[in-house]
C-alpha positions in Angstrom: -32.5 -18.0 13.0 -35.8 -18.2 11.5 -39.2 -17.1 13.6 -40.3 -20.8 13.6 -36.7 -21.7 15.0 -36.8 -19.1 17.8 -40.4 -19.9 18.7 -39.0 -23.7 19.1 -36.6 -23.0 21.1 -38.9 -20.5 23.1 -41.4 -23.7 23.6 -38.3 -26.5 24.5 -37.2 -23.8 27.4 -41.0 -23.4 28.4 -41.5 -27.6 28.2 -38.0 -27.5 30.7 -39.3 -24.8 32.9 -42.7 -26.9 33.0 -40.8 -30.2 34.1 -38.9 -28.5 36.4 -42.2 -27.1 38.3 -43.7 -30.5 38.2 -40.7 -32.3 39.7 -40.8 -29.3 42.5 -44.3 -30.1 43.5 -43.5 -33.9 43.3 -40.9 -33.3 45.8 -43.5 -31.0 47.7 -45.9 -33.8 47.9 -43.1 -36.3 48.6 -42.3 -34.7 51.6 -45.9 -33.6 52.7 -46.6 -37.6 52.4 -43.1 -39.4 53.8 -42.2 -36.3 56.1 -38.3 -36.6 54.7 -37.0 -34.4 51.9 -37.0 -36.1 48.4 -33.6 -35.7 47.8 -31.3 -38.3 45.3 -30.5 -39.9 48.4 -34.2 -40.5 49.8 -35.2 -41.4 46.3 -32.6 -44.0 46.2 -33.0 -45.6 49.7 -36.4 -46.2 48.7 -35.3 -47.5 46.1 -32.9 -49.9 46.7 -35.5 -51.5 49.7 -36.8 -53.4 46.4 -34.1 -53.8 44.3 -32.2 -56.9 44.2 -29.0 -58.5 45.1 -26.0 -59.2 43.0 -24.5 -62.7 42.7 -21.6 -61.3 44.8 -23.8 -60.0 47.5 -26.3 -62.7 48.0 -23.3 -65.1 48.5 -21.1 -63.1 50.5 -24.9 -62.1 52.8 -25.9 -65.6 52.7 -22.2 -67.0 53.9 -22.3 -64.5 56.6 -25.6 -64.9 57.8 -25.4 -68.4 58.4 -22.5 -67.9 60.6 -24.0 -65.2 62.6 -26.9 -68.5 62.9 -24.9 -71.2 63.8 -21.4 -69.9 66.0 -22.1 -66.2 66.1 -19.2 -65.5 68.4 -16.5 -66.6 65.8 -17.3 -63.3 64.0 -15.8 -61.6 66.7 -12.3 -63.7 66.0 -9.4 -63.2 64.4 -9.4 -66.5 61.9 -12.5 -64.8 60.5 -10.0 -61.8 59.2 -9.3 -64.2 55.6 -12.9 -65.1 55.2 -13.9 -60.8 55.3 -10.5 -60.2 52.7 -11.8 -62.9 50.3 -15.0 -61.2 50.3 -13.7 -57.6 50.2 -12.0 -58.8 46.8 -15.3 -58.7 45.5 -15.6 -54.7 46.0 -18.3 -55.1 48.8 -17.4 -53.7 52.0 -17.9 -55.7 56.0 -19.1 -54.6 59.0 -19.7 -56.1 62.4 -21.1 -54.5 65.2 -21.3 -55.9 68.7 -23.9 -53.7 70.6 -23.2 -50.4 69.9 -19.6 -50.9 68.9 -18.1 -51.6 65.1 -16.1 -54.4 65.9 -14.7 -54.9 62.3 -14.6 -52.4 59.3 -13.4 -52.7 55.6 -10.6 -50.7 54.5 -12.4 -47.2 53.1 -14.7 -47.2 55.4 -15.4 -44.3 58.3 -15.4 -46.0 61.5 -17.4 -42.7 63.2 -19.5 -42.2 60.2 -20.7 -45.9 61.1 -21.5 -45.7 64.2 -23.8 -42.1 63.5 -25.9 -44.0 60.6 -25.6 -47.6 61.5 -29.1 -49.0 60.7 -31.2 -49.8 64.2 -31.2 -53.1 65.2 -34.2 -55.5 64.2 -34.7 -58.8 66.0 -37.1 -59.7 62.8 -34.6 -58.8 60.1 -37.8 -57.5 58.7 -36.0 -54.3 56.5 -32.4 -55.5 55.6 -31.9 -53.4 52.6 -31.3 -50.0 52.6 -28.9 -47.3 51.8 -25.7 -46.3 54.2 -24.0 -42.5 54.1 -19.9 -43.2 55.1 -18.2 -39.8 55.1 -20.0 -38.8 52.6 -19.9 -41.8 50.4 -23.1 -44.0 49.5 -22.8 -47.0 50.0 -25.9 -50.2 49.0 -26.2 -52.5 52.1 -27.9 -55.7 53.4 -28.0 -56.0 57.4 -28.6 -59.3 59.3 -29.0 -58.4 63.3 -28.8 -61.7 65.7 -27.5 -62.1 69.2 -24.6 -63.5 70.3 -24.3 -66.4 72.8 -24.5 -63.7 75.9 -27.6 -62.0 74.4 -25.3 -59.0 73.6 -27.0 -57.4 70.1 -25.0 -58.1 66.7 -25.2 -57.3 63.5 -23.4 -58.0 60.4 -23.3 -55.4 57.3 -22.3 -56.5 53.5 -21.9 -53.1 51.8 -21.4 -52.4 48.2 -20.4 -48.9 47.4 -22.6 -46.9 44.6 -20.9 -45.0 41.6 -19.7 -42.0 41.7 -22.4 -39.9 39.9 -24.9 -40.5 42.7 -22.3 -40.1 45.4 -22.4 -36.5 43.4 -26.1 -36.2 43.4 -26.2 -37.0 46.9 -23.9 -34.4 48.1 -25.3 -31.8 45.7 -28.5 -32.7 44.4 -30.6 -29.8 46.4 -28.6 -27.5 45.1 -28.4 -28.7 41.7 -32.3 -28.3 41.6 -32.1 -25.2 42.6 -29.4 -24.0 40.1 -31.7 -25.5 37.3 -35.2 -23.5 38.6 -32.6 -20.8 38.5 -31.2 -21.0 35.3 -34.6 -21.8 34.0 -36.2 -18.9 35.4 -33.5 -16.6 33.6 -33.4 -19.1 30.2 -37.2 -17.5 29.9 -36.6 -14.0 30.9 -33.3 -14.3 28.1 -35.7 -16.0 25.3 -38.5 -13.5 26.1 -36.0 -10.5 25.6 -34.5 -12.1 22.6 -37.6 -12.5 20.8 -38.9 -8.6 21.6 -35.7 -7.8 20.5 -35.3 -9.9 17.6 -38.9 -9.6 16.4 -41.8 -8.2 18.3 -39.9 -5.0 18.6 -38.7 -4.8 14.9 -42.1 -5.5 13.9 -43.5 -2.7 16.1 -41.2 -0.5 14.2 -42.5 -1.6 11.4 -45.9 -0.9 12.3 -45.1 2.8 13.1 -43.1 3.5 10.2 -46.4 1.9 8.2 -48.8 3.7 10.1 -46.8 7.1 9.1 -46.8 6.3 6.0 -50.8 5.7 5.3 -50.8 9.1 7.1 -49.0 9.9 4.1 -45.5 10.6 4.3 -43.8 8.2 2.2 -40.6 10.1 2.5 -39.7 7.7 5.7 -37.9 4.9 5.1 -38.0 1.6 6.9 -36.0 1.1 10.5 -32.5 -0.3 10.4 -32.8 -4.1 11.5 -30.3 -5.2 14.3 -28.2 -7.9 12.5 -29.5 -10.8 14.7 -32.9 -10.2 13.8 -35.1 -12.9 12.3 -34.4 -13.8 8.6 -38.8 -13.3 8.0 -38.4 -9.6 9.3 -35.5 -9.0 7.2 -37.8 -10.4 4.2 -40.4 -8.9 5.2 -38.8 -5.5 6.0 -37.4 -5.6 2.6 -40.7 -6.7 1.4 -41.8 -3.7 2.7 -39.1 -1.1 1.4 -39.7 -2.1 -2.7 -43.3 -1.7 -1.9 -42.7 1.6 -0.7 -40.1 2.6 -3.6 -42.6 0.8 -6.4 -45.4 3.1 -4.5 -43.3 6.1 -4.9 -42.5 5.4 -8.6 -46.2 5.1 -8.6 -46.9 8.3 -7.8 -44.4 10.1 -9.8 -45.6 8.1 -12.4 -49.0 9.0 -12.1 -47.9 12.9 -11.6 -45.9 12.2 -14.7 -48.7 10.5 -16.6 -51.2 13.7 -15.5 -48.8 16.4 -17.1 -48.5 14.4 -20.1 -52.0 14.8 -20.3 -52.3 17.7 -19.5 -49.1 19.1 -22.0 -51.3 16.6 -24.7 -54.4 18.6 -23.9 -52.6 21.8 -24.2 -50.8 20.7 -27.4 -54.1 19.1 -28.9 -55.7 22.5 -28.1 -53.2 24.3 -29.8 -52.8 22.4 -32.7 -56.4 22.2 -33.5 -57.4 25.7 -32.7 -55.2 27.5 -35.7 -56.4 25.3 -38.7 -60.4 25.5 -37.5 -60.2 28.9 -36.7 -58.3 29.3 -40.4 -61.2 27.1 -41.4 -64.1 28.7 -39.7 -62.6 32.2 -41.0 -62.9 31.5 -44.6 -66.3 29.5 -44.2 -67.6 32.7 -42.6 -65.8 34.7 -45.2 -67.5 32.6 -47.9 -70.9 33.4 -46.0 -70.5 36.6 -46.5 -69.5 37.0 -49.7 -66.0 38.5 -48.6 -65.0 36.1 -51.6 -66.9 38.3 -54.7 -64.9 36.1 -57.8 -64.5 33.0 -58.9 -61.0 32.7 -58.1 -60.8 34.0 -54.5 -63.9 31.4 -53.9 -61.2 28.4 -55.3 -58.5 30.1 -53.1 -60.8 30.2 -49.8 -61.9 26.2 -50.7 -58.3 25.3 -51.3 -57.4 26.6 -47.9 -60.4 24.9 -46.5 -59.5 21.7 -47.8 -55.7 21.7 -47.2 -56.3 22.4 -43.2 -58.9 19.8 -43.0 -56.0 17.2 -44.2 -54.0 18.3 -41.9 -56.6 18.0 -39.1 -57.6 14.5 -40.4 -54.1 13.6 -40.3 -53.3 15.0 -37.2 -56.2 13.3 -35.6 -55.1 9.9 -37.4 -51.7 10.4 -36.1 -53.1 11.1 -32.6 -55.0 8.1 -32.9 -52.3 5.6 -33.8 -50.3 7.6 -31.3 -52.6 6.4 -28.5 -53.3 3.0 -29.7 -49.4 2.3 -29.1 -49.5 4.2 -25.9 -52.4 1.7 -24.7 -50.6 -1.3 -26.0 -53.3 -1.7 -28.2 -51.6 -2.4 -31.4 -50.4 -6.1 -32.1 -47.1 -6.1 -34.1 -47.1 -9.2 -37.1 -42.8 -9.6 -37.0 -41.9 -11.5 -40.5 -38.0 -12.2 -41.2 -37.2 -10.1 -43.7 -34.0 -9.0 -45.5 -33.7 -5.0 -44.6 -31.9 -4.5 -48.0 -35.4 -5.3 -50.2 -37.1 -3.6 -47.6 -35.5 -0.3 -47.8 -35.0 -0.3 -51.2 -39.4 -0.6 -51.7 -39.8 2.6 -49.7 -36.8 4.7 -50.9 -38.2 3.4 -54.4 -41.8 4.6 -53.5 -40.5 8.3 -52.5 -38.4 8.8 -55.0 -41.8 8.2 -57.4 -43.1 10.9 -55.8 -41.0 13.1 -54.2 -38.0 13.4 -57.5 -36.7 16.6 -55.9 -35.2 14.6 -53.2 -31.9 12.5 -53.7 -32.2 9.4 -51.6 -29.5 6.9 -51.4 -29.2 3.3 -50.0 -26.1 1.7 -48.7 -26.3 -1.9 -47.5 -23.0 -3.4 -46.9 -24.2 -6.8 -46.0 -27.8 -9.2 -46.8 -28.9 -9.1 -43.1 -32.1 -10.2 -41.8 -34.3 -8.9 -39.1 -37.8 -9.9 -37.4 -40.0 -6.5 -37.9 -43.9 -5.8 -38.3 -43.2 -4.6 -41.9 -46.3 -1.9 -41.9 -44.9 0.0 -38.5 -41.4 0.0 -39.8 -42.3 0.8 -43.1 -44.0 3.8 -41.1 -41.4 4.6 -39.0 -39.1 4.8 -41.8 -41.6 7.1 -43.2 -42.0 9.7 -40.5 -38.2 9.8 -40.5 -38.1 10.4 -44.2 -41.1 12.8 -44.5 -39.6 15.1 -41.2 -36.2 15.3 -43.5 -38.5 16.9 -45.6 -40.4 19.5 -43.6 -37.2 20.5 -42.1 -35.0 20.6 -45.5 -32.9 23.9 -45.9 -35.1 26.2 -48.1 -32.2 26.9 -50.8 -30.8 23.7 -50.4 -31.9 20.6 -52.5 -32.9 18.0 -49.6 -30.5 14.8 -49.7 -30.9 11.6 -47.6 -28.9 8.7 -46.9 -29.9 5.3 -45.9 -27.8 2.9 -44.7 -27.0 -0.4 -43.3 -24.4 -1.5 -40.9 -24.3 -4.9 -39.2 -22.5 -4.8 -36.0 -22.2 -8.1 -34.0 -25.4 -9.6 -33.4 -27.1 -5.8 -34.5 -28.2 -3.9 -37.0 -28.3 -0.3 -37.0 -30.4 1.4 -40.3 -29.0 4.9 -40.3 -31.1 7.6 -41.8 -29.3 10.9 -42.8 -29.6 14.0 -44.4 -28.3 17.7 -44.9 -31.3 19.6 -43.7 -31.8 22.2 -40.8 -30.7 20.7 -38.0 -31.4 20.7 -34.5 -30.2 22.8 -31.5 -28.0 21.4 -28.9 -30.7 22.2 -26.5 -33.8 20.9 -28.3 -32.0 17.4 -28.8 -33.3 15.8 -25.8 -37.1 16.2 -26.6 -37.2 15.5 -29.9 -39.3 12.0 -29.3 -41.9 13.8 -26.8 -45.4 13.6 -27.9 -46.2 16.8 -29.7 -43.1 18.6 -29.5 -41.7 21.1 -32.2 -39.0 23.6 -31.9 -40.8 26.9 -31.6 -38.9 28.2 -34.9 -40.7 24.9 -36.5 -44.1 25.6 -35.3 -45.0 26.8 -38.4 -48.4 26.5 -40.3 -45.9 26.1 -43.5 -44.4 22.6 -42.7 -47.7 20.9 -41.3 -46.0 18.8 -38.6 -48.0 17.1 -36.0 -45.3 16.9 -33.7 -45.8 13.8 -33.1 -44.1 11.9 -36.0 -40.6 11.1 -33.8 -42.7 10.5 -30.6 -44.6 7.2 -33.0 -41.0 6.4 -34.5 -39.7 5.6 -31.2 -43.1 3.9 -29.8 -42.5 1.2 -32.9 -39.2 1.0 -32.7 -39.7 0.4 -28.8 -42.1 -2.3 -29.6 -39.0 -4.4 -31.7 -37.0 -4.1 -28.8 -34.6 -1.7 -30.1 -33.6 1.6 -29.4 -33.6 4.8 -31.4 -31.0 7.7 -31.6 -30.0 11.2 -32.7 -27.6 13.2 -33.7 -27.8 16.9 -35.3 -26.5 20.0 -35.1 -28.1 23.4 -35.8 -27.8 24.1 -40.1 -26.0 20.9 -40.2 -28.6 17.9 -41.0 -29.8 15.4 -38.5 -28.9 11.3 -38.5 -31.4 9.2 -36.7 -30.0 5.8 -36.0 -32.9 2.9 -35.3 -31.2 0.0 -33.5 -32.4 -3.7 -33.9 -31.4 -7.1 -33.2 -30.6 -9.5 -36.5 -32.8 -12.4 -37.2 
């Protein structure tokens, strides 16, 4: 049940409650005014002063009342005996009295229960409507009083009996007000516990767990709900609980983020520091004239120039590094067929690079959607790592292939060189991370070449892989979807 539910039904019980109040003080100032107590009964006699007769009535009333006018005494026969059964077919009820004796009675009717609330005699007929109790039974009458021929007092009753639900209300209607106030009274106490328990006090918990956590223990998770709790403070619990978790990710993301920085820093620092200080060594060296001939001078400028390449492409690579950490690189995807494709850059090494034996399998013309410069890059990296890490006696050789499988395509670069460690295998794509046996000023790696690889191949929604073993060559698999 919703909170907008529950409230409704928290405001229907206080509207019933409300009424029930307002009836008690009506009855209060009922009887403060008329001196009787307002019960169905009371209510009804009033009533019925005003209300008027049936057909059945009026004729049976208006029959008897004339003979009560003209020969008064023949009601007190024996003839009249039909005349009373004809009208008691009707369902209305007769009654004489002579003085203070019921001469004649219906069938039904309580011949004591007569006599203790027959209505007082009035010479004026002025009330002749009212309401009779007979053993318990209400009964609708209209009373014609007259004398008969020795001045004794008469009176003549036609009676109709009422239904059944007010002969109930009669007998029970005090207590049926009082049952109501009662149930009433515990209705609210029931709805007032209901909603503490089925939202005030879950949202109190709530509170506390929230107020906890700005203290900073995010640890704590939120309370268990009872299940009858309200479908909002379920929401909103749960609401509550993914912020928490997303805050948590957050955090470790942010803690995450600041050793990354920190390990780039570190790595930065260390890659930077050996080829300046290299540089700075043979500058000085230079200044000093450590270099006396011609040829060491070359040697010393040579150096000089060949570590600041690698700094300007270590600082290039660190660039485009952080432009695709930043998102701040917009791809240009054109569907192309990956057989040309591959076959322009294997052709474009192999021009330059004619010690290494490349080869290109494509088993099928498949298309794919790629930014052709990043993938012609990563392809690059892949290629040019091969070649740092080739086996020093070993001519490098590299294998491209194709394979279409379903609705992907999986370009497969391999080759024989040295191989990665079992326990290296998992950090191959950080950011500036080289096995410490290839942290070498010799093979001029950034660390950084695998960590841009899978960046770009991240951005074509696909996924990269890799497989080596130690002296055994490496296969990097880059996963796409075809075009």
């Amino acid at each position: 049940m919703t909170i907008k539910n529950r409230f409704l039904t928290s405001y229907i019980g206080g509207i019933v409650i409300a009424s029930v109040s307002i009836l008690s003080i009506l009855c209060i100032v009922f009887y403060v005014t008329t001196g009787s107590v307002p019960t169905p009964k009371t209510l009804y006699q009033t009533f019925t002063k005003q209300r008027s007769l049936s057909p059945e009535e009026e004729l049976a009333y208006v029959e008897l009342r004339n003979m009560a006018k003209q020969n008064p005494d023949n009601l007190l026969g024996q003839d009249m005996q039909k005349s009373f059964q004809q009208i008691e077919e009707k369902s209305l009820g007769v009654v004489i009295r002579h003085e203070e004796e019921i001469v004649y009675y219906s069938q039904g009717l309580v011949e004591r229960s007569l006599v203790v609330h027959f209505p007082t005699f009035d010479t004026n007929n002025i009330e002749t409507k009212g309401t009779i109790d007979n053993a318990g039974g209400l009964y609708r009458y209209i009373k014609f009083d007259f004398y008969y021929s020795d001045k004794s007092k008469g009176s003549v009753l036609v009676l109709k009996k009422e239904n059944s639900f007010l002969d109930f209300l009669t007998k029970w209607g005090i207590i049926i007000i009082f049952i109501i106030l009662l149930v009433s009274f515990a209705a609210m106490l029931f709805l007032n516990q209901l909603l503490h328990k089925t939202i005030i006090k879950p949202l109190e918990n709530l509170g506390q767990t929230m107020s906890e956590i700005r203290e900073g223990d995010l640890m704590i998770e939120a309370p268990t709900l009872p299940a009858n709790t309200a479908r909002e403070v379920h929401e909103l619990t749960a609401n509550f609980e993914s912020m928490r978790s997303a805050l948590l990710d957050s955090i470790q993301e942010q803690r995450n983020l600041e050793k990354n920085r920190k390990d780039l820093i570190a790595s930065i620092s260390h890659d930077l520091k050996t080829p300046i200080t290299t540089i700075i060594g043979y500058v000085e060296g230079l200044q000093e004239g450590v270099a006396e001939t011609p040829e060491k001078r070359e040697k010393y400028l040579k150096t000089i120039h060949s570590k600041s390449l690698a700094l300007n492409r270590l600082i290039e690579e660190l660039f485009l590094y952080s432009k695709f950490d930043a998102e701040a690189v917009q791809l240009h995807f054109e569907r192309i067929q990956i057989g040309k494709f591959l076959t322009h850059i294997v052709e474009e090494f192999q021009l330059y690079n004619r010690e290494v034996q490349l080869a290109l399998n494509v088993v099928e013309d498949v298309y794919v959607y790629i930014d052709r410069m990043q993938m012609n890059r990563a392809i690059a990296n892949l290629i040019e790592n091969s070649m740092k890490f080739k086996k020093p006696n070993e001519p490098l050789c590299m294998i491209l292939e194709v394979v279409a499988v379903n609705q992907l395509v999986e370009i497969v670069v391999k080759d024989n060189g040295q191989g990665i460690s079992e326990h290296q295998l998992p950090y191959v794509f950080d950011h500036f991370y080289r096995g410490e046996e290839a942290r070498t000023s010799t093979t001029g790696g950034s660390g950084l070449g695998l960590a841009i690889v899978k960046q770009i191949v991240e951005k074509h929604n696909g996924q990269v892989k890799i497989q080596s073993k130690l002296h055994f060559g490496t296969t990097v698999t880059i996963i796409l979807e075809k075009a």
